[in-house]
C-alpha positions as CSV (number, residue, x, y, z in Angstrom):
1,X,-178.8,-151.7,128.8
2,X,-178.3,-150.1,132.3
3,X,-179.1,-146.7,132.6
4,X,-177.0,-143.8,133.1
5,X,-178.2,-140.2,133.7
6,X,-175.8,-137.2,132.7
7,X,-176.4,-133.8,135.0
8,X,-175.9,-130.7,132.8
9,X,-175.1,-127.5,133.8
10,X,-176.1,-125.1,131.5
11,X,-179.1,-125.0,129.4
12,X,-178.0,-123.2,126.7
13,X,-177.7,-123.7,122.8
14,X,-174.2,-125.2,122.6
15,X,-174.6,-128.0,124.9
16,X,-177.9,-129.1,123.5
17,X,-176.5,-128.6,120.4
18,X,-173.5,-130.9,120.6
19,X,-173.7,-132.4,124.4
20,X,-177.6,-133.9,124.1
21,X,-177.6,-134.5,120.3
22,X,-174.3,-136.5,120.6
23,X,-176.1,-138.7,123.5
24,X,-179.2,-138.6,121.7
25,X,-177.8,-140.2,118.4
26,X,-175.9,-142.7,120.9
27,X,-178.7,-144.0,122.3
28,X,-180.9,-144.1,119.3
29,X,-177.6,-146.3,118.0
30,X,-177.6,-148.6,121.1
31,X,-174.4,-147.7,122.5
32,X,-175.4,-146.2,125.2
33,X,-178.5,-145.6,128.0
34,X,-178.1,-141.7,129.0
35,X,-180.2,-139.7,130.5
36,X,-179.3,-135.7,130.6
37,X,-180.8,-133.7,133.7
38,X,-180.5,-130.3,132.4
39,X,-179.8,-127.6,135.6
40,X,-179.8,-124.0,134.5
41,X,-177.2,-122.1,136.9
42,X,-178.4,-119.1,137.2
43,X,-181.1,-117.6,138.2
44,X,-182.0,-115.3,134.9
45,X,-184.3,-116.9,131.9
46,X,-186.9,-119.4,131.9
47,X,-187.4,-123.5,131.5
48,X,-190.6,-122.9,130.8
49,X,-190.7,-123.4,127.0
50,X,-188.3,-126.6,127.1
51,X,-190.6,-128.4,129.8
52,X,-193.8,-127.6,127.7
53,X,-192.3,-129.6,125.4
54,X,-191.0,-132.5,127.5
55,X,-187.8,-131.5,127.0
56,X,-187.9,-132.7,123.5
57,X,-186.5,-129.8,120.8
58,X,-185.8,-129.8,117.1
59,X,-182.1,-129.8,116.0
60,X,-181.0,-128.0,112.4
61,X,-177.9,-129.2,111.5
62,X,-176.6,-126.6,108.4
63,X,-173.4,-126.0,106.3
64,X,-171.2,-127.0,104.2
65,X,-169.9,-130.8,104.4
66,X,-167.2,-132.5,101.7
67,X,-168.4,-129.8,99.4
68,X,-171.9,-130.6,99.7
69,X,-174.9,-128.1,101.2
70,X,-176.1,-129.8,104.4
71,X,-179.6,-129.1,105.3
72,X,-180.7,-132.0,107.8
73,X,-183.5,-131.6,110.6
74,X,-183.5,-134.3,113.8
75,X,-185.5,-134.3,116.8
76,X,-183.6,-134.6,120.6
77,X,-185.2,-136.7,123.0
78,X,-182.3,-137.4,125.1
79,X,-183.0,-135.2,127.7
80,X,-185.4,-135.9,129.9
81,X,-185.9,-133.0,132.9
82,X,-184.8,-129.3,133.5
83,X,-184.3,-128.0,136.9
84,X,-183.7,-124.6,138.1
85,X,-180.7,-124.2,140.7
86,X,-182.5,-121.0,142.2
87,X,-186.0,-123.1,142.5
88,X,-185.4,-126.5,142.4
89,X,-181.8,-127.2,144.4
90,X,-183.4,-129.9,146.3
91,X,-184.3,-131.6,143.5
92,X,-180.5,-131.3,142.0
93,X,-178.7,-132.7,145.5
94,X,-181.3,-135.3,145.2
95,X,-180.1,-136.6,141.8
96,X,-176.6,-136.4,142.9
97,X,-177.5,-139.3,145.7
98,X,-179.0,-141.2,142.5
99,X,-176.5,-144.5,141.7
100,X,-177.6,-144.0,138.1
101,X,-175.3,-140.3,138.0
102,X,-172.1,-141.4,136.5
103,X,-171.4,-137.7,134.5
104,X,-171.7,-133.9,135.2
105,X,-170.7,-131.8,132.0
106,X,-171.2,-127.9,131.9
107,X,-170.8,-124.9,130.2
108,X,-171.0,-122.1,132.1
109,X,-169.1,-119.9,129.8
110,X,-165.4,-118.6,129.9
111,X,-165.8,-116.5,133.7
112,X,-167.9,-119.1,135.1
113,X,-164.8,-121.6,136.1
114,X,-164.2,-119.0,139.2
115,X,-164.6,-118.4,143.0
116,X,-166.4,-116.3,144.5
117,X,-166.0,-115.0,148.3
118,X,-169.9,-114.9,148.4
119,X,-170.0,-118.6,148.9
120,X,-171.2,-120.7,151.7
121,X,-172.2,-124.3,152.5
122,X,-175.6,-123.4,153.5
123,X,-175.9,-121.8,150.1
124,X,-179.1,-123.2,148.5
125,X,-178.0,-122.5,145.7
126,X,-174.0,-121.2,146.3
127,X,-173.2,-118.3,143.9
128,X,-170.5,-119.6,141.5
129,X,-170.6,-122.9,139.6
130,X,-167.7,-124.2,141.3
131,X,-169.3,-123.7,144.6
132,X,-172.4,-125.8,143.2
133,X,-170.4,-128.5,142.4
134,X,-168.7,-128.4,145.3
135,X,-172.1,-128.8,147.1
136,X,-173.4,-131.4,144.7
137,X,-169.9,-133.6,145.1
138,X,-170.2,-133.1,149.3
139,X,-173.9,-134.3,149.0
140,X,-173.3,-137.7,146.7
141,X,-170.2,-138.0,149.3
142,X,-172.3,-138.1,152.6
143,X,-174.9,-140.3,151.3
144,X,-172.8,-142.8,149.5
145,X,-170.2,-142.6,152.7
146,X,-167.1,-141.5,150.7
147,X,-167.7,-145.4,148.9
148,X,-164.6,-144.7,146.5
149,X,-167.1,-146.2,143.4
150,X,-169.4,-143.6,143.6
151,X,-166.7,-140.9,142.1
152,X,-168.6,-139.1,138.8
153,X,-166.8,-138.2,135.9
154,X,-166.7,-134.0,135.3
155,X,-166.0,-133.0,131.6
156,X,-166.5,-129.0,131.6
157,X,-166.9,-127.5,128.6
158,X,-165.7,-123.9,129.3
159,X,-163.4,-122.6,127.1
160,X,-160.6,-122.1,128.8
161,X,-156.8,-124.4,128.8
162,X,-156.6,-126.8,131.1
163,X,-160.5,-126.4,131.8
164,X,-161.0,-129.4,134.2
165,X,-157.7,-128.7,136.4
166,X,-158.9,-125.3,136.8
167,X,-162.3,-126.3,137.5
168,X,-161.0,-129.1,140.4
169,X,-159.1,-126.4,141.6
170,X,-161.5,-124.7,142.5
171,X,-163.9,-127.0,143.7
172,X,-160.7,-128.0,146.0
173,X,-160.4,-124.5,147.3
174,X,-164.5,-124.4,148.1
175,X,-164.1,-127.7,150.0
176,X,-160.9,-125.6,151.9
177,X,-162.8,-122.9,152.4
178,X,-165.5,-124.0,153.9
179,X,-163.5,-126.4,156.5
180,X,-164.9,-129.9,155.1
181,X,-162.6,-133.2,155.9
182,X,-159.5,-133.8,154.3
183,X,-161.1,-137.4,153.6
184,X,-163.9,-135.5,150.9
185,X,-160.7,-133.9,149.0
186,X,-159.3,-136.9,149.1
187,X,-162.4,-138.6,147.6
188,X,-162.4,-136.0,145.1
189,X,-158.9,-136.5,143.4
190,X,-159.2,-140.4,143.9
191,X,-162.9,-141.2,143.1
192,X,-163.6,-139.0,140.9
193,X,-162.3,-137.8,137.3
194,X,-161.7,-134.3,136.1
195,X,-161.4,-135.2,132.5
196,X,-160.0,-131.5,130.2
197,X,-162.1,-131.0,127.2
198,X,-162.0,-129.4,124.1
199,X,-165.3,-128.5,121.9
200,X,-165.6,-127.1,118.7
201,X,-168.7,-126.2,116.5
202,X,-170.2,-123.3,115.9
203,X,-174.3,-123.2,117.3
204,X,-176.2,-120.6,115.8
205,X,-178.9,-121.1,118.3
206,X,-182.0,-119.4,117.9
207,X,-183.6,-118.0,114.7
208,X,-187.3,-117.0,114.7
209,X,-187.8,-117.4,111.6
210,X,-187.2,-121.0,111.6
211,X,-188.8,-121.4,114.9
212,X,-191.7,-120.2,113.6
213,X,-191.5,-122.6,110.7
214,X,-190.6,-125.7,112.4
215,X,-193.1,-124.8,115.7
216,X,-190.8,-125.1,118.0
217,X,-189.3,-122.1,120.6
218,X,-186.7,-124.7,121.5
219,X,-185.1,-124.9,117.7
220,X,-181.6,-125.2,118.5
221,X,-179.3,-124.8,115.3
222,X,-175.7,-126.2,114.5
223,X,-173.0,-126.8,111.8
224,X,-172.2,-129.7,110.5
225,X,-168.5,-129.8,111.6
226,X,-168.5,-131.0,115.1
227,X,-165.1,-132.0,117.3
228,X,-165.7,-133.2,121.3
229,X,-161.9,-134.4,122.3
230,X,-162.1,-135.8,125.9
231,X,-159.1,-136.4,128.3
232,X,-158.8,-140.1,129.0
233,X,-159.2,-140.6,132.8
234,X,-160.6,-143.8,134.6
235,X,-162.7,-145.7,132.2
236,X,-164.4,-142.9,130.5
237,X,-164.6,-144.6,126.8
238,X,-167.0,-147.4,128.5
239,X,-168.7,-144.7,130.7
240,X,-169.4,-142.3,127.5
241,X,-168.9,-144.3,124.4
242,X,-169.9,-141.9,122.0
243,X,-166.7,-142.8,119.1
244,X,-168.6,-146.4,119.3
245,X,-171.5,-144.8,117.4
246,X,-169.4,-143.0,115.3
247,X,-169.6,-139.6,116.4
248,X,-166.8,-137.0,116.0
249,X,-165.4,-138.0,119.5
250,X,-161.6,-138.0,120.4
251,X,-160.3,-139.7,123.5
252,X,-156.5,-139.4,124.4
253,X,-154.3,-138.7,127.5
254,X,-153.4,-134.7,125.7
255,X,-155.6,-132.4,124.9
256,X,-153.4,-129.8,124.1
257,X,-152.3,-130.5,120.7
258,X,-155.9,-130.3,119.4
259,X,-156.7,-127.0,121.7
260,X,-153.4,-125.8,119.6
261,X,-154.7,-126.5,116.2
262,X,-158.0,-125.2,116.7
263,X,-156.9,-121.8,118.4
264,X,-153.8,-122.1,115.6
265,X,-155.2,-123.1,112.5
266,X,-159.6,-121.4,113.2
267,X,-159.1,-118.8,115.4
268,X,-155.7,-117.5,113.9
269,X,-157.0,-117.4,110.6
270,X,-159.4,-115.3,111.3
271,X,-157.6,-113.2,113.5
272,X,-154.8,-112.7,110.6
273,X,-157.6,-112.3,107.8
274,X,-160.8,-110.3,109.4
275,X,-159.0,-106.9,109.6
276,X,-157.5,-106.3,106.6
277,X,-160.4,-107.9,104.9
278,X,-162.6,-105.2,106.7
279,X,-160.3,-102.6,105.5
280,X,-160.4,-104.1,102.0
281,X,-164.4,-103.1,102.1
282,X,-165.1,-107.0,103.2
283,X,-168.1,-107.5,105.9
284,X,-168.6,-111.1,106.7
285,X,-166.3,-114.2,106.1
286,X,-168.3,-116.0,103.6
287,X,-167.2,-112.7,101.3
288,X,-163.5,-113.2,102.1
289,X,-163.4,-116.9,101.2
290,X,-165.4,-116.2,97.8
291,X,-162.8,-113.7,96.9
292,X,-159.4,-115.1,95.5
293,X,-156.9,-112.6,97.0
294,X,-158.1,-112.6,100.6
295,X,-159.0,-116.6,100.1
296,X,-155.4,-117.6,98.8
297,X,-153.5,-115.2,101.7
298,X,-155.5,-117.0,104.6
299,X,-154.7,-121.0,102.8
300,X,-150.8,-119.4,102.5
301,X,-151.1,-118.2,106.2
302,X,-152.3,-121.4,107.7
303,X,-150.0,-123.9,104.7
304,X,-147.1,-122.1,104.9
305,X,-146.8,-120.3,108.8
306,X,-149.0,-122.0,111.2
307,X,-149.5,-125.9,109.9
308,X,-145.3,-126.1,110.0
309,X,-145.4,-124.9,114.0
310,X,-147.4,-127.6,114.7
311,X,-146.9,-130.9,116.2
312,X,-149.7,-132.8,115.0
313,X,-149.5,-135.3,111.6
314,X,-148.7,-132.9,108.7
315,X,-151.8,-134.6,106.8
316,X,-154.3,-134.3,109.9
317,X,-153.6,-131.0,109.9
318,X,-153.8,-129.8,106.4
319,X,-157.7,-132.3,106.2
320,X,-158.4,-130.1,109.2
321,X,-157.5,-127.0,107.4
322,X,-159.4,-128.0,104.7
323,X,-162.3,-128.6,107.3
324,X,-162.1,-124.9,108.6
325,X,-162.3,-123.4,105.0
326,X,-165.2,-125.4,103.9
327,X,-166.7,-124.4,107.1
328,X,-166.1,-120.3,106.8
329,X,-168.3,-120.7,103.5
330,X,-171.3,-122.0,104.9
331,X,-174.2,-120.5,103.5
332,X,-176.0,-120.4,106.3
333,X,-173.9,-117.8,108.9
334,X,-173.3,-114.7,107.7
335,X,-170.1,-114.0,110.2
336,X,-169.9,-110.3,111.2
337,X,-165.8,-109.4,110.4
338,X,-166.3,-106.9,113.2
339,X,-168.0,-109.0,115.5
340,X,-164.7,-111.3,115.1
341,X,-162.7,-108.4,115.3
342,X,-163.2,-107.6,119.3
343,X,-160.4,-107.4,121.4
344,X,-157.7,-107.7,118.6
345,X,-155.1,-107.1,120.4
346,X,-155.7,-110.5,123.2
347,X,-156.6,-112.6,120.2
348,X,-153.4,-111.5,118.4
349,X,-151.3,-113.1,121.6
350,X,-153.6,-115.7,121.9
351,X,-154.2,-116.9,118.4
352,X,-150.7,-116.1,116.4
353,X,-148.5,-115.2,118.9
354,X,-147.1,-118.9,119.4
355,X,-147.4,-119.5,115.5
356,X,-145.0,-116.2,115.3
357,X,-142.6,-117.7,117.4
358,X,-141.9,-120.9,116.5
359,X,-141.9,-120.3,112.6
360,X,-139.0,-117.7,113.8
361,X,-137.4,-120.6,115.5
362,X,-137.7,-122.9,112.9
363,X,-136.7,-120.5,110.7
364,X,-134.6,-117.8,112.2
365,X,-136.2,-115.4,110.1
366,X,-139.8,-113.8,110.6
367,X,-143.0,-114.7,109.0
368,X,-144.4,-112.4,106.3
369,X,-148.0,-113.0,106.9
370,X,-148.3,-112.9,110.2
371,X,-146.3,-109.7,110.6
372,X,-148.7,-108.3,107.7
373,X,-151.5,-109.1,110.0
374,X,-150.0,-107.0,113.0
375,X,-149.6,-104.0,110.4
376,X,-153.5,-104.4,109.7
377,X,-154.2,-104.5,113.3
378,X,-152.1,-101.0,113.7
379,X,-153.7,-99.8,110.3
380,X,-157.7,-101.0,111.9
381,X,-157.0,-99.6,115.4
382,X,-155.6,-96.2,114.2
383,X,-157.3,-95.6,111.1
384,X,-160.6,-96.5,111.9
385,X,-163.1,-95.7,114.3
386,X,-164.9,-99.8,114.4
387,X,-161.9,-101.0,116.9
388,X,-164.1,-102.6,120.2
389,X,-161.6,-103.3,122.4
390,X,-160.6,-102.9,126.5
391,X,-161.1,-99.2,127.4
392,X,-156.9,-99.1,127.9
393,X,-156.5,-100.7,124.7
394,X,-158.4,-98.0,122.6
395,X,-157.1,-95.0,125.1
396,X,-153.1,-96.5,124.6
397,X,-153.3,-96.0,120.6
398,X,-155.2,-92.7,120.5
399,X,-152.7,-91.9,122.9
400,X,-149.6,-92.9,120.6
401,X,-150.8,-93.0,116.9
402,X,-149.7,-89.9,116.1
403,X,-146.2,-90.6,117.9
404,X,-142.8,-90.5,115.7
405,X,-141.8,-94.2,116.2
406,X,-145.1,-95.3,117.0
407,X,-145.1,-98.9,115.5
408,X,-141.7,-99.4,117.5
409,X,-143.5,-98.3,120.9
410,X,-146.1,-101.0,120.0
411,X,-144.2,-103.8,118.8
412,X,-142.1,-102.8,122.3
413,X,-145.6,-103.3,124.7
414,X,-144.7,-106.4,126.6
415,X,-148.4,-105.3,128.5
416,X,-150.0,-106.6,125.1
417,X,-147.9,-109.0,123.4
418,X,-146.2,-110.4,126.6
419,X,-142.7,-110.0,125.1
420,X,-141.0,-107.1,123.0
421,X,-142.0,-107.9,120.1
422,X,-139.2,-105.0,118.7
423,X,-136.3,-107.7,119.2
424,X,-137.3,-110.2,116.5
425,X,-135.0,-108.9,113.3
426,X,-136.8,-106.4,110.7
427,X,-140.2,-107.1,112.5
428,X,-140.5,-103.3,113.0
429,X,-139.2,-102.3,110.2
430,X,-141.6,-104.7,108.2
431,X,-144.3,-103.6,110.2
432,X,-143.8,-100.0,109.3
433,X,-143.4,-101.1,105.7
434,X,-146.8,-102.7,105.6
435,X,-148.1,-100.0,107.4
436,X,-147.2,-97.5,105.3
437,X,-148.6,-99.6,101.9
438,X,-152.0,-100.3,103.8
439,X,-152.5,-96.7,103.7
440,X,-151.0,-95.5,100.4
441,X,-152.2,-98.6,98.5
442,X,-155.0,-100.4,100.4
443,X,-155.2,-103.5,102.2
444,X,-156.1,-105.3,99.7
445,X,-153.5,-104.7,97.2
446,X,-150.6,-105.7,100.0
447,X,-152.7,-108.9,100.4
448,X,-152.5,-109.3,96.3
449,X,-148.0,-109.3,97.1
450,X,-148.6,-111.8,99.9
């Protein structure tokens, strides 16, 4: 089987995680010949220990799994250098003038999709990852003479919407920037493929304990659950053919219905749960989901407010529910409710905003949940002194807690919620309602009604 080397950006534990080990069990299955070239972006931490180890690192794979405790150990040999962009750059344009290169995957966290006016061509490294992309792309173009089969697949990892739009955006603007031929840009929307991703597992990463154990600096730890769905451009099933070995891999032409169930269904139940569990004397999620009251208002939540807003199959989406409960309880990750909690506010526009509005939609009247959930974030922000939020954030309620109307003012931010949030019917007065029982009664005796 031919070879095929994959360039990595980001040497982190996610990718190695969920990128290598998904190559790794591919190969080991036959499906597949790849290579990962892992390039650490930045200039900060050390290679070191992964290349003392010839890049081979053990994998923990721990959690809960069809009701079952999952405790497996496996050894990932499918990557097979690490280069440094601040030491070994030549070495990096090199392997993008290699005919084996057919992918470049990356995770260079949330900000690091951006531009940056520090840039230049005769960077060695450029400053953003963008700009070394940008670089690498020119490079593989000049050697291979813009030959329109010798386009590489990009599946960024970031999580952001829309990641690999963004990202070629950007890369588009670089190539702008710095005054390279219209023919490259070309080459780059017609040879090559941007393909939008969405990942989902949670890495634990490092634990010294186990390291210690296991002998290995490089332990990389994961959950069982893991979800890699891959926009379908160009003949990327053949290219990365990881469903063939029956991994947890998705190909289809929309992303966006998965990125809404995720952010829907995982993120918005914690972001509807985690604070008025925290005010109900709750500290990590496992706690929430072995108690019956705060267990049974999150599967009402996501059954009976979110699952109806979505689009997906009814029965896909309750199996994945099902998933995202089974995988709060795993015995293994003691999730901090604060450490959830940061920046409320965003997640509450992010992560139940859209689930708010349609049920009203659907409906025409609001949902009782949810809107609990915006009383708890009103009751966690002004009540308590844990809320770690945007400097603004935290100054705007100390500023206005102690106002007559204050929940109205709130509901009324369009800064935070990105509409008035005052104009859906009895949302404010429900609000203040809530409100008013989280304090008198407790959180968790309004949860007990819900």
């Amino acid at each position: 089987m031919k070879s095929m080397k994959i360039l990595q950006f980001g040497e982190g534990n996610f990718l190695r995680a969920f990128v290598d080990a998904m190559v790794d069990t591919a190969n080991e299955k036959g499906v597949m010949n790849g290579a990962v070239t892992i390039v650490k972006p930045i200039a900060a931490g050390d290679l070191s220990p992964l290349r003392a180890q010839n890049c081979v690192y053990t994998l923990l794979v721990r959690g809960m799994q069809s009701g079952k405790v999952i405790d497996e150990k496996k050894t990932i040999r499918s990557v097979k250098e690490a280069l440094c962009c601040y030491q070994d750059f030549d070495a990096v344009l090199s392997l993008a003038c290699d005919e084996a290169l057919a992918l470049v995957v990356s995770n260079t966290t949330e900000a690091g999709i951006a531009l940056s006016s520090d840039d230049c061509l005769a960077d060695c490294p450029p400053v953003s990852y963008p700009a070394k992309l940008t670089k690498l792309l020119w490079a593989r173009y000049e050697h291979f003479a813009g030959a329109p089969d010798k386009g590489l697949y990009i599946l960024p990892c970031e999580l952001i919407s829309d990641n690999a739009r963004e990202l070629e955006r950007c890369v588009l603007e670089t190539a702008k920037c710095w005054h390279l031929p219209d023919a490259f840009a070309n080459w780059i929307q017609e040879a090559c493929y941007f393909c939008t991703t969405l990942v989902d597992s949670i890495v634990t990463g490092y634990d010294k304990e186990l390291s210690e154990k296991y002998g290995d600096p490089m332990i990389d730890i994961r959950e069982p659950f893991a979800l890699w769905v891959i926009e379908e451009k160009g003949d990327i099933r053949s290219v990365l053919p990881l469903d063939q070995a029956g991994l947890p891999v998705v190909f289809t032409k929309d992303v966006t219905p998965y990125r809404e169930r995720k952010v829907r269904i995982l993120n918005g139940a914690h972001t509807a749960t985690v604070l008025a569990a925290y005010l109900s004397g709750k500290k990590i999620v496992r706690e929430c989901m072995q108690d019956e009251v705060i267990s049974s208002y999150m599967r009402k939540l996501v059954f009976e407010e979110i699952i109806p807003t979505l689009s997906l199959d009814k029965e896909e989406l309750s199996a994945f529910a099902e998933q995202v409960f089974e995988r709060f309880e795993n015995p293994f990750i003691d999730h901090s409710l604060l450490s959830i909690s940061l920046n409320s506010v965003s997640k509450f526009r992010a992560r139940l905003l859209s689930s708010f509005q349609d049920y009203v939609r659907i409906n025409q009247f609001i949902p009782r949940r949810i809107t609990f959930a915006f009383a708890a974030l009103l009751a966690f922000y002004c009540d308590t002194d844990k809320a770690n939020d945007d400097a603004a954030v935290l100054t705007y309620f100390a500023d206005h807690k102690e106002d007559t109307d204050f929940v109205r003012i709130v509901c009324a931010n369009e800064a935070f919620w990105g509409e008035d949030l005052s104009r859906y019917d009895g949302f404010c007065e429900t609000v203040q309602r809530d409100l008013d029982d989280i304090r008198q009664r407790g959180a968790y005796e309004v949860m007990k009604c819900l």
